[in-house]
TORPA-4810 file (N, C-alpha, C, O; in nm, 3 decimals):
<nodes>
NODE_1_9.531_11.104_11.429_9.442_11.202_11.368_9.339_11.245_11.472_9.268_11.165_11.533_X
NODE_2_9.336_11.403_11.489_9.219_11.459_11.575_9.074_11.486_11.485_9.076_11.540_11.375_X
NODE_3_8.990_11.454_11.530_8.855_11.535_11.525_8.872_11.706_11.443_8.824_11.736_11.333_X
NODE_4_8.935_11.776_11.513_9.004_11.892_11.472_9.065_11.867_11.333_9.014_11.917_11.233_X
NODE_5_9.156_11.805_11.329_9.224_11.775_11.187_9.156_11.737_11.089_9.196_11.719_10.974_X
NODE_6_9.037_11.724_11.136_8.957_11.683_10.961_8.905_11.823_10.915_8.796_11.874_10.943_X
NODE_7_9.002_11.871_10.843_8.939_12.000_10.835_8.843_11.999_10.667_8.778_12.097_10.629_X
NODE_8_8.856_11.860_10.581_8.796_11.845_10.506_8.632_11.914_10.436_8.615_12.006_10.515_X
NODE_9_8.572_11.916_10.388_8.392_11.947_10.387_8.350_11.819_10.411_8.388_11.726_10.339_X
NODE_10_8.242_11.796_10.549_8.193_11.668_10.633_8.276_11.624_10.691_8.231_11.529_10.755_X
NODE_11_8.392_11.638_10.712_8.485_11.522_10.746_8.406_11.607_10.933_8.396_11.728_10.954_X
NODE_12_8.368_11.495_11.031_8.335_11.597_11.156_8.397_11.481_11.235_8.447_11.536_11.333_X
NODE_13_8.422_11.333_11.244_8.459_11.257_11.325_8.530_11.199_11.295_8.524_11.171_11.175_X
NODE_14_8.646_11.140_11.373_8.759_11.024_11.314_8.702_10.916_11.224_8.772_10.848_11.149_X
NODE_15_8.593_10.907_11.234_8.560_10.747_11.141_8.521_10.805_11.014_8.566_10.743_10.918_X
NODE_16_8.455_10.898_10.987_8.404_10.964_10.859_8.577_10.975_10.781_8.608_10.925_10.672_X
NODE_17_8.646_11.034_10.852_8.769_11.089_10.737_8.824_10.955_10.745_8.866_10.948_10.630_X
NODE_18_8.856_10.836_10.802_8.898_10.733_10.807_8.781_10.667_10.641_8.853_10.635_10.546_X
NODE_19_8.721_10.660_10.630_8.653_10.641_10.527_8.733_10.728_10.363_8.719_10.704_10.243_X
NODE_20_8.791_10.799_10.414_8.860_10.883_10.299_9.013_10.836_10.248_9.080_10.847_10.145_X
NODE_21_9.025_10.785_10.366_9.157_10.744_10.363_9.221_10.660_10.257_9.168_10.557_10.215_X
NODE_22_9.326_10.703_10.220_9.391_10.566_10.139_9.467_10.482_10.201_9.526_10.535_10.295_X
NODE_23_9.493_10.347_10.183_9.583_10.274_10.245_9.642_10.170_10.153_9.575_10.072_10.120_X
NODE_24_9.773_10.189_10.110_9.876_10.157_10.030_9.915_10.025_10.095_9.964_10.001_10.205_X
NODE_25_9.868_9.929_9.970_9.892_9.775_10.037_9.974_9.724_9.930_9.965_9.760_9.812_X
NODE_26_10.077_9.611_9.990_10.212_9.533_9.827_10.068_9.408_9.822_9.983_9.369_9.901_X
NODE_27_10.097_9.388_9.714_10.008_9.259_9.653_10.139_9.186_9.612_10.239_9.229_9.556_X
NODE_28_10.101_9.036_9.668_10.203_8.955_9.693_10.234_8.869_9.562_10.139_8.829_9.496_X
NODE_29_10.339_8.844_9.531_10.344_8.773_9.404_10.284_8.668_9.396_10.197_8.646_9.312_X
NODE_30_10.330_8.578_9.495_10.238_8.419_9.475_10.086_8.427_9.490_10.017_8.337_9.441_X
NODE_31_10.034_8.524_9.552_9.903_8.549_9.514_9.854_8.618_9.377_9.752_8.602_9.309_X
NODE_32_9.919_8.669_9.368_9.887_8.756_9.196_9.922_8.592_9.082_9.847_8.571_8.987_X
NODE_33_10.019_8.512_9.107_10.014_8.451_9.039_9.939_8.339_9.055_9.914_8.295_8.942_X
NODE_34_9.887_8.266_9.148_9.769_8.155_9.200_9.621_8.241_9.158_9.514_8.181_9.169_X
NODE_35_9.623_8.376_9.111_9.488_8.399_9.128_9.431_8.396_9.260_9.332_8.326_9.283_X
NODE_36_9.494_8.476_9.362_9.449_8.495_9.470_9.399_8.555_9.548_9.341_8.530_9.654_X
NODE_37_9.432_8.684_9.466_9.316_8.839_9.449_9.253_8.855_9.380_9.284_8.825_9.265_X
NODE_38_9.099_8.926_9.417_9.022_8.954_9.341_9.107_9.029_9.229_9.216_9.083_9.248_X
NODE_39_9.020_9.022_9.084_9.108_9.131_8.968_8.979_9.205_8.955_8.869_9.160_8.922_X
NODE_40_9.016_9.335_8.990_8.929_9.449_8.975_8.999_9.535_8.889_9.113_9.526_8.845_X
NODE_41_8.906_9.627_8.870_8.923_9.731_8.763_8.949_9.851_8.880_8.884_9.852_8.984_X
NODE_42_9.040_9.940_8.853_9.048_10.070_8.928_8.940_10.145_8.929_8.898_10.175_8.817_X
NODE_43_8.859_10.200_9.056_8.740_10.231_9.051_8.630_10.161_9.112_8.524_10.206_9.158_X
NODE_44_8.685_10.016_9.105_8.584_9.892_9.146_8.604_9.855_9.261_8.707_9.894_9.315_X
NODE_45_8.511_9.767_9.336_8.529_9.803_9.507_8.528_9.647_9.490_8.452_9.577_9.422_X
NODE_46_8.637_9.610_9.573_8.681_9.430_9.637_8.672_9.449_9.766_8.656_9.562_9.812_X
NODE_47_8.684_9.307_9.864_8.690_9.277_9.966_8.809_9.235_10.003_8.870_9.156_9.931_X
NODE_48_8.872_9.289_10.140_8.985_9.220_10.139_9.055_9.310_10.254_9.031_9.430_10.271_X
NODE_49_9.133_9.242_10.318_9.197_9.285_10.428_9.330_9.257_10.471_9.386_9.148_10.484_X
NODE_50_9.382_9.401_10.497_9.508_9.456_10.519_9.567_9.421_10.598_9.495_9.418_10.698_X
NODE_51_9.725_9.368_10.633_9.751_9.308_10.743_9.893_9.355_10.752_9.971_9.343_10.657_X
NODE_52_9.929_9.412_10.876_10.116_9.463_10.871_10.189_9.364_10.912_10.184_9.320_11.027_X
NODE_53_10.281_9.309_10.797_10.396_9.200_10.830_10.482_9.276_10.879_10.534_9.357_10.803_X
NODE_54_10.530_9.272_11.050_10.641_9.344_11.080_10.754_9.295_11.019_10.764_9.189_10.958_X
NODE_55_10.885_9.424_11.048_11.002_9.374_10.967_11.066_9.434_11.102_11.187_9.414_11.117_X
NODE_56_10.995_9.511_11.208_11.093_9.498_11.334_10.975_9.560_11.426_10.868_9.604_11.385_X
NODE_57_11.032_9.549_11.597_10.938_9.553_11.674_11.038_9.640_11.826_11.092_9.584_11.922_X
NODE_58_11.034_9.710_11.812_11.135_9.745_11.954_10.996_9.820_12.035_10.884_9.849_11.993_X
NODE_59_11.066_9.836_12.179_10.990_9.864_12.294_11.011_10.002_12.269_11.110_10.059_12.222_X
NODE_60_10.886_10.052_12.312_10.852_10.175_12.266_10.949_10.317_12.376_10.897_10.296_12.486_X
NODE_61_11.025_10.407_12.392_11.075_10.488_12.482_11.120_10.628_12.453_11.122_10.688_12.561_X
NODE_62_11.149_10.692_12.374_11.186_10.844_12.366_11.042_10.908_12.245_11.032_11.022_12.200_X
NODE_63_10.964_10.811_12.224_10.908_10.822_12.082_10.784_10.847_12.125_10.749_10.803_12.234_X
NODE_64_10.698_10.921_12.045_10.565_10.975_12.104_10.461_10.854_12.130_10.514_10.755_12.079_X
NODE_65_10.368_10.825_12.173_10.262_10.740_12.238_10.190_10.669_12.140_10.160_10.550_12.131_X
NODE_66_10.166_10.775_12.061_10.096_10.699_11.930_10.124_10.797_11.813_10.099_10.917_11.815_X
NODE_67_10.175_10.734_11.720_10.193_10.788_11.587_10.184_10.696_11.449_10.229_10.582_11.448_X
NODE_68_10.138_10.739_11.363_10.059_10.668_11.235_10.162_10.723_11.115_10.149_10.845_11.103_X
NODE_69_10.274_10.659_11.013_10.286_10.679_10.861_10.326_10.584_10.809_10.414_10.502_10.832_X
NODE_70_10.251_10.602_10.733_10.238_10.481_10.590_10.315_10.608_10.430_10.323_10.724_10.390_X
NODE_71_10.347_10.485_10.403_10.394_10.545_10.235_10.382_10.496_10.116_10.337_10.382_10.121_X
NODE_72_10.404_10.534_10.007_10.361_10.482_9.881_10.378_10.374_9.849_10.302_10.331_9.763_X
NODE_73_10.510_10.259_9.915_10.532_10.120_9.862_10.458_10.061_9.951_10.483_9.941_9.938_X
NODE_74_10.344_10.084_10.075_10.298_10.037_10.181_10.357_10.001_10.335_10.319_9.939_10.435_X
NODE_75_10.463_10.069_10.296_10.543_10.060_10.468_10.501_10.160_10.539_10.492_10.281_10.518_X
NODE_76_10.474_10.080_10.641_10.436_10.142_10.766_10.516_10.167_10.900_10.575_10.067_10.942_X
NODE_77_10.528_10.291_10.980_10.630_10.299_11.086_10.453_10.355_11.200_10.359_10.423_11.159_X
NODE_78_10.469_10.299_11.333_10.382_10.318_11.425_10.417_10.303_11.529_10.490_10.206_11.548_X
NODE_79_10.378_10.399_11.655_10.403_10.348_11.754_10.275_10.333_11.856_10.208_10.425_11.902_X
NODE_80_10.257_10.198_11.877_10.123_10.210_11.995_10.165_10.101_12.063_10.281_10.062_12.082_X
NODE_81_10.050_10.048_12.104_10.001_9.908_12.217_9.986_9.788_12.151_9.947_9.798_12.035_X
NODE_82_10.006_9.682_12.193_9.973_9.599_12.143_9.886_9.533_12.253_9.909_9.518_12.373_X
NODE_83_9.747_9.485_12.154_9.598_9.457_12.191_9.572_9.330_12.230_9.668_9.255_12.213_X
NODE_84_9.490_9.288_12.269_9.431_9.148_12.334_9.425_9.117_12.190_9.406_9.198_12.100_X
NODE_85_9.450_8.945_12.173_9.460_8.927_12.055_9.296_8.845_12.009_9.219_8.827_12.103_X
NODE_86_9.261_8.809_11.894_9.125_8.776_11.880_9.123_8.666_11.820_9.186_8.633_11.719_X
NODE_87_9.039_8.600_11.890_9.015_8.475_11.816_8.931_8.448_11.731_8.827_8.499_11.774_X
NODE_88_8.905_8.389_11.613_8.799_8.432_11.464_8.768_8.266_11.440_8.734_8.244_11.324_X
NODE_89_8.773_8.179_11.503_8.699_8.116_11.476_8.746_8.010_11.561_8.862_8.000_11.600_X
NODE_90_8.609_7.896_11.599_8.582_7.851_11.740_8.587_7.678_11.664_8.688_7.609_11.671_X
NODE_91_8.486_7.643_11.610_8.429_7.576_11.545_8.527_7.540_11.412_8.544_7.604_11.308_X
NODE_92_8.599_7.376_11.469_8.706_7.339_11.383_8.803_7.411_11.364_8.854_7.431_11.254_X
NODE_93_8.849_7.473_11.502_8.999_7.496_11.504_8.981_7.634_11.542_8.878_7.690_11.507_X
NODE_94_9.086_7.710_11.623_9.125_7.830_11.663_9.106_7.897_11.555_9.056_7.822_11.471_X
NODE_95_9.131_8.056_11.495_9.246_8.114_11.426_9.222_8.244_11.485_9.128_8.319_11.460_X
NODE_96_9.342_8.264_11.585_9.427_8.392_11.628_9.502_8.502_11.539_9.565_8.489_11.434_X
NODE_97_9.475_8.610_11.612_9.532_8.703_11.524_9.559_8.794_11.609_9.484_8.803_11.706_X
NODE_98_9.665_8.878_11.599_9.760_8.965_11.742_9.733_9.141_11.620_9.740_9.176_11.502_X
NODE_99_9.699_9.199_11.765_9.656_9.337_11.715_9.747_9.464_11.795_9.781_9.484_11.912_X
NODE_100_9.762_9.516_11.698_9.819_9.710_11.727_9.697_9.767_11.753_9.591_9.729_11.701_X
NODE_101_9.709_9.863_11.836_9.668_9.977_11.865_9.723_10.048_11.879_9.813_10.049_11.963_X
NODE_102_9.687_10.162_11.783_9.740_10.303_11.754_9.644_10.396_11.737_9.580_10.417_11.634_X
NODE_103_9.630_10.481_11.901_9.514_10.604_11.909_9.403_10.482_11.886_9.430_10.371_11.932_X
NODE_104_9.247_10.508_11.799_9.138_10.451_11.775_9.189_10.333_11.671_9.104_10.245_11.653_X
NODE_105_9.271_10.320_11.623_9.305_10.229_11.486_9.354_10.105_11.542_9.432_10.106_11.638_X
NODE_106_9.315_10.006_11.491_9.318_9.890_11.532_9.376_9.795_11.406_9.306_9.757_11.312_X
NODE_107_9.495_9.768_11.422_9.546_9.684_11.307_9.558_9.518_11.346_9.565_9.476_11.461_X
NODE_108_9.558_9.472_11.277_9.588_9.269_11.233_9.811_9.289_11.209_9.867_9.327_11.106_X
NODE_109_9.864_9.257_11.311_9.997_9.234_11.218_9.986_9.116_11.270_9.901_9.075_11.349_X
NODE_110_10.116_9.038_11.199_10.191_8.933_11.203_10.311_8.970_11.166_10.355_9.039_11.074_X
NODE_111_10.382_8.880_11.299_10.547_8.852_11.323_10.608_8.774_11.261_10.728_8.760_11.283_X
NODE_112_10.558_8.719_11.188_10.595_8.571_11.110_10.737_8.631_11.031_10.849_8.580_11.044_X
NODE_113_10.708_8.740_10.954_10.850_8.785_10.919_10.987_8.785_10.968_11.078_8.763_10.888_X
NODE_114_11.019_8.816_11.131_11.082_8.907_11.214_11.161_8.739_11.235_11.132_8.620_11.246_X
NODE_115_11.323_8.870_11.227_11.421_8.715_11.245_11.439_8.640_11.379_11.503_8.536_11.397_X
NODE_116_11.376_8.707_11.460_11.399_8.647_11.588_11.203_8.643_11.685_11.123_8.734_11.661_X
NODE_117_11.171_8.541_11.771_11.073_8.559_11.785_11.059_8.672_11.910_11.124_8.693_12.012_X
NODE_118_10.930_8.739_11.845_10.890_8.868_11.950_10.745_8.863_11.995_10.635_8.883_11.944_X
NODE_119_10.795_8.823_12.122_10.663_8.808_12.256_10.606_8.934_12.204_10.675_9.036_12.206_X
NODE_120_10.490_8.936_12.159_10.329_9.051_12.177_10.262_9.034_12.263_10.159_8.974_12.235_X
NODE_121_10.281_9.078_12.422_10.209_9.093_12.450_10.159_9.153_12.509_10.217_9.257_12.538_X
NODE_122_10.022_9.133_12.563_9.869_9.284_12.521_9.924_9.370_12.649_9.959_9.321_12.756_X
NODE_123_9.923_9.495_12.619_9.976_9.598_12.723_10.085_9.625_12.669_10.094_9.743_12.702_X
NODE_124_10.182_9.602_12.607_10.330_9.584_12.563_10.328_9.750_12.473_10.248_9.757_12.380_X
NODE_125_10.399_9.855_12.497_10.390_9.967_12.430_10.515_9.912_12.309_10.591_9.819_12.333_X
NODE_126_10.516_9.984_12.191_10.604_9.934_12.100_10.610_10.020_11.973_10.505_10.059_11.923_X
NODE_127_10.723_10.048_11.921_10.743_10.054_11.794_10.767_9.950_11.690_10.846_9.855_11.700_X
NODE_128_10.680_9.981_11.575_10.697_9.925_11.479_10.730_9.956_11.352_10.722_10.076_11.325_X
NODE_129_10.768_9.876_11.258_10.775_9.878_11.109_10.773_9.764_11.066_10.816_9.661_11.118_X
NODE_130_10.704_9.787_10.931_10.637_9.649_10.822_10.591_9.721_10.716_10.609_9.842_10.705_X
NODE_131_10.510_9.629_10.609_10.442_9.670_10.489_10.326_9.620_10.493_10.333_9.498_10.510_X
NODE_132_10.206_9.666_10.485_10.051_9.599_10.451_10.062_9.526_10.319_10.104_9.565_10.210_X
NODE_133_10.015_9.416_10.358_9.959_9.300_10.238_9.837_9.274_10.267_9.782_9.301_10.374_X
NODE_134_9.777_9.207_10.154_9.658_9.122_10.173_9.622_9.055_10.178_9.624_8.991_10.073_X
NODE_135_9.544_8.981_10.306_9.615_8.846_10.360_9.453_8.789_10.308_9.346_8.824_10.359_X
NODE_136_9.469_8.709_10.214_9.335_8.596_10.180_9.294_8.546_10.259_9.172_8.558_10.265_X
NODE_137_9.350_8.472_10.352_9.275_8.390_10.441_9.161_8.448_10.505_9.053_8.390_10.503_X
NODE_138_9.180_8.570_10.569_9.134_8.662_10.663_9.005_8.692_10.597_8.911_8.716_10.672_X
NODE_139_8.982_8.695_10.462_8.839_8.753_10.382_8.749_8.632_10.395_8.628_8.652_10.384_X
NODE_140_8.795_8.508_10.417_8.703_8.423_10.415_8.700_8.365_10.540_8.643_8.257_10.549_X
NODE_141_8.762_8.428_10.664_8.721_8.365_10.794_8.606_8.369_10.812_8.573_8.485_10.788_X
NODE_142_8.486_8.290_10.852_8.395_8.306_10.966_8.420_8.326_11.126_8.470_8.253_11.211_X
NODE_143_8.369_8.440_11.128_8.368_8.527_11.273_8.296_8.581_11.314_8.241_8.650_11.229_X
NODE_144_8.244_8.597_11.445_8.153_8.651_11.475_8.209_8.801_11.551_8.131_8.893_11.577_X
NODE_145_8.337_8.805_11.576_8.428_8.895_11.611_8.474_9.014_11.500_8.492_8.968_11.388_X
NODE_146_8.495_9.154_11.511_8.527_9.202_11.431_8.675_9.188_11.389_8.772_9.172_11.464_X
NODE_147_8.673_9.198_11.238_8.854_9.182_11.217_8.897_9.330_11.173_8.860_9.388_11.071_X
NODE_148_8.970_9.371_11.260_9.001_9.499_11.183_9.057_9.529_11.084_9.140_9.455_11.031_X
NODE_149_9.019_9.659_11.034_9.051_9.669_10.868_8.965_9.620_10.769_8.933_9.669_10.661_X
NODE_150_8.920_9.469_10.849_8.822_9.380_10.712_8.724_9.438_10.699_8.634_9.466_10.780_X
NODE_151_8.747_9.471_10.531_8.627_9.507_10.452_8.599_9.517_10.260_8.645_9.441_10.174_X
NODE_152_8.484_9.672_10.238_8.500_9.671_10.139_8.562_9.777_10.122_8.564_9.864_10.209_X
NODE_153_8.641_9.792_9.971_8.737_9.884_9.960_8.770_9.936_9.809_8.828_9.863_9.728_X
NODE_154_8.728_10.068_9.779_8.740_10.062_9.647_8.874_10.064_9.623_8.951_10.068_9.719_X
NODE_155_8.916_10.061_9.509_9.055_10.054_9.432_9.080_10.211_9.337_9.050_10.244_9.222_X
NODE_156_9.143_10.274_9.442_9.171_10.348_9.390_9.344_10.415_9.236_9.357_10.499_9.146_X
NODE_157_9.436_10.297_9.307_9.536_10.297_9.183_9.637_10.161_9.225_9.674_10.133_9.339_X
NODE_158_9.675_10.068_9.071_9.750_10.014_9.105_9.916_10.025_9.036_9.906_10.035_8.914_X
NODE_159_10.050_10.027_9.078_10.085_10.023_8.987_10.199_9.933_9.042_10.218_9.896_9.158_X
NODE_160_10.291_9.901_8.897_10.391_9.782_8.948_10.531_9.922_8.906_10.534_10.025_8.838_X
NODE_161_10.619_9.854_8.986_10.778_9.917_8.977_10.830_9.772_8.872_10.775_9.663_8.889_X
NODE_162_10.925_9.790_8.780_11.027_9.773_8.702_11.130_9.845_8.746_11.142_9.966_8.764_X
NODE_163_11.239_9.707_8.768_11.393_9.784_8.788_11.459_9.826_8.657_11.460_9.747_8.562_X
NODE_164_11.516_9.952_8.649_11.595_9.954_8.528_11.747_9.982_8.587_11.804_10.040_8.679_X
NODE_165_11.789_9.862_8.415_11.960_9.852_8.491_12.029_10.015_8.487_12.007_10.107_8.408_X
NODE_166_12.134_10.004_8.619_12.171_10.148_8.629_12.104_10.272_8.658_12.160_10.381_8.669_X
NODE_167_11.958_10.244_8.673_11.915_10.377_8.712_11.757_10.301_8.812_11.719_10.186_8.834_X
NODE_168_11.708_10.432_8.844_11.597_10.443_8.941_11.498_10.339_8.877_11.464_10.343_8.759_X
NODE_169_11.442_10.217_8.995_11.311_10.168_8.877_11.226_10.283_8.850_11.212_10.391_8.907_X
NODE_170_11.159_10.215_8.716_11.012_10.277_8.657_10.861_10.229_8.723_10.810_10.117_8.726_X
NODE_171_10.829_10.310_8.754_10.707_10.256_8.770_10.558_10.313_8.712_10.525_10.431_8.700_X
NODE_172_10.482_10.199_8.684_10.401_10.182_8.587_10.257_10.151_8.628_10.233_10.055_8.701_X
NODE_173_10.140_10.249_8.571_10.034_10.250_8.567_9.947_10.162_8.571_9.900_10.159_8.457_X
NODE_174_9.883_10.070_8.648_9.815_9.980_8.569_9.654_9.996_8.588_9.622_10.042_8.698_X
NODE_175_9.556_9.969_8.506_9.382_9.947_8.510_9.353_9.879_8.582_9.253_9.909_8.647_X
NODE_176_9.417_9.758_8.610_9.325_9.672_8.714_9.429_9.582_8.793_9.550_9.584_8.771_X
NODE_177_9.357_9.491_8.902_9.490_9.405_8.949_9.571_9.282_8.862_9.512_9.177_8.888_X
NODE_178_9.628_9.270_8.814_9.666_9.169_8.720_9.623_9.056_8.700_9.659_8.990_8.798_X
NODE_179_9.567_8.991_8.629_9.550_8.870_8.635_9.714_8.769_8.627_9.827_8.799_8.587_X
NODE_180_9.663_8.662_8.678_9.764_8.571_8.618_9.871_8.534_8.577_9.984_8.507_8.618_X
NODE_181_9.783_8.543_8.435_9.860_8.531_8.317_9.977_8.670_8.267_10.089_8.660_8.217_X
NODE_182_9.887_8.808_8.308_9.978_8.915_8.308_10.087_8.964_8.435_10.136_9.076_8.454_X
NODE_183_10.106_8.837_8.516_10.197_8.910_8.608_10.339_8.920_8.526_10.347_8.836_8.436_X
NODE_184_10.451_9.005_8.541_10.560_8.999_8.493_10.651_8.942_8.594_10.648_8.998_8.703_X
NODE_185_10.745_8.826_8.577_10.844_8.788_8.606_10.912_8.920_8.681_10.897_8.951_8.799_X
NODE_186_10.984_8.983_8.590_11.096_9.131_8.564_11.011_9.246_8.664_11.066_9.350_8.700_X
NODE_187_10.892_9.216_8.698_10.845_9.296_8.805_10.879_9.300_8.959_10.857_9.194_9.018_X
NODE_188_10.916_9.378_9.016_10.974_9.308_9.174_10.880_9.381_9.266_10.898_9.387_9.388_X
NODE_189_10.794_9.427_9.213_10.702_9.498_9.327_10.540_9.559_9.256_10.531_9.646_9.170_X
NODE_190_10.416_9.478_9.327_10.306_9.578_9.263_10.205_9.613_9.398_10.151_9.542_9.482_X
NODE_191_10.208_9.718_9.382_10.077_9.795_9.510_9.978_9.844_9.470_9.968_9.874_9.351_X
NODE_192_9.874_9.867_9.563_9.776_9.938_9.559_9.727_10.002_9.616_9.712_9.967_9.733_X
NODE_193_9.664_10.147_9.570_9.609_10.162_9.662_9.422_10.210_9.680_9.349_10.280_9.609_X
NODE_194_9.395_10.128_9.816_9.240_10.133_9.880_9.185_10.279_9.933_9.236_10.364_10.005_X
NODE_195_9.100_10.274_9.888_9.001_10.370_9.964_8.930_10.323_10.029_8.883_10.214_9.996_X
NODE_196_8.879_10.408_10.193_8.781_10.339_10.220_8.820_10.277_10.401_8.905_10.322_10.478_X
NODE_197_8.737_10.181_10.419_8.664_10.102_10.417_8.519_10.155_10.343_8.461_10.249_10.397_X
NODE_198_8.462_10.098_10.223_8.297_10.161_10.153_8.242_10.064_10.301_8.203_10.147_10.383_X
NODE_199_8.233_9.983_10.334_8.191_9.923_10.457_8.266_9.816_10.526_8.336_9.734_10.468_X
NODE_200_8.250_9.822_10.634_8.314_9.765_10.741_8.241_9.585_10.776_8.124_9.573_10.813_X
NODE_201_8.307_9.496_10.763_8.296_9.350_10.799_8.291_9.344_10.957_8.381_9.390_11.027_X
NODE_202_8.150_9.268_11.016_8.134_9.205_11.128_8.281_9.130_11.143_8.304_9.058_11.241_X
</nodes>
């Protein structure tokens, strides 16, 4: 995204329309069912931060330098750099975290997915694809380092897909993030999506 391209009313710098943005994250089952996300109401602003589980990683070559799309189930296709990785906490133990760069945007992935292991490292140009989740741990690190992405974020819609037999799943509206007790079994997928960062985490 250019400066130019915010052709919005105010939008005048990449970080202002980055504030507008939505970003379509899967909410993970075993967290929906441990109670592991905040349960907000659509409308209501949580904390919490976005993280791309790759599902592949090739070296970057006929494909433009940097390019950004995300889509409605939260998959993401990008091509940038991959960043010096950051360390978030010193005091009783490491915890590392390996970063994209794409143009000014600075993402958190993890490889942990990917069937084979893939060296990241910093300088490394690359294409990617994955889906944003929301990785708990990351909201309650102490750091004195910034984590990118981490923040606050209103909730702008959530909804879950239902497969129906023989035809296209349904997918369904929901008010808030589920608690618990209301996750459905028969559900195979629920997202959301953030607005925002409303503010940005040291």
């Amino acid at each position: 995204m250019t400066a130019d391209a915010c052709a919005h009313p105010g939008w005048t710098t990449r970080a202002q329309a980055r504030y507008r943005e939505v970003t379509t994250v899967r909410l993970q089952p075993q967290h929906l069912r441990a109670g592991g996300l905040p349960v907000v109401a659509v409308g209501e602003v949580l904390e919490v931060a976005p993280v791309l589980y790759l599902s592949e990683v090739d070296d970057l070559r006929c494909r433009p330098a940097r390019a950004w799309e995300a889509g409605p189930f939260g998959i993401v296709g990008a091509c940038g750099v991959v960043g010096e990785p950051r360390v978030l906490r010193e005091d009783g133990g490491a915890l590392g975290v390996e970063i994209l760069e794409v143009g000014d945007r600075e993402v958190v992935v993890n490889s942990a997915g990917l069937g084979d292991v893939e060296p990241l490292e910093p300088g490394r140009r690359v294409f990617v694809e994955g889906s944003f989740y929301l990785d708990v741990d990351l909201v309650a690190a102490e750091t004195s380092v910034p984590v990118p992405m981490r923040g606050r974020y209103r909730l702008a819609a959530v909804r879950r897909h239902r497969p129906v037999p023989g035809g296209s799943p349904r997918e369904e509206g929901l008010h808030r993030v589920p608690r618990p007790e209301d996750v459905d079994p028969e559900v195979f997928l629920h997202v959301a999506d953030l607005l925002g960062p409303v503010r940005t985490q040291p």
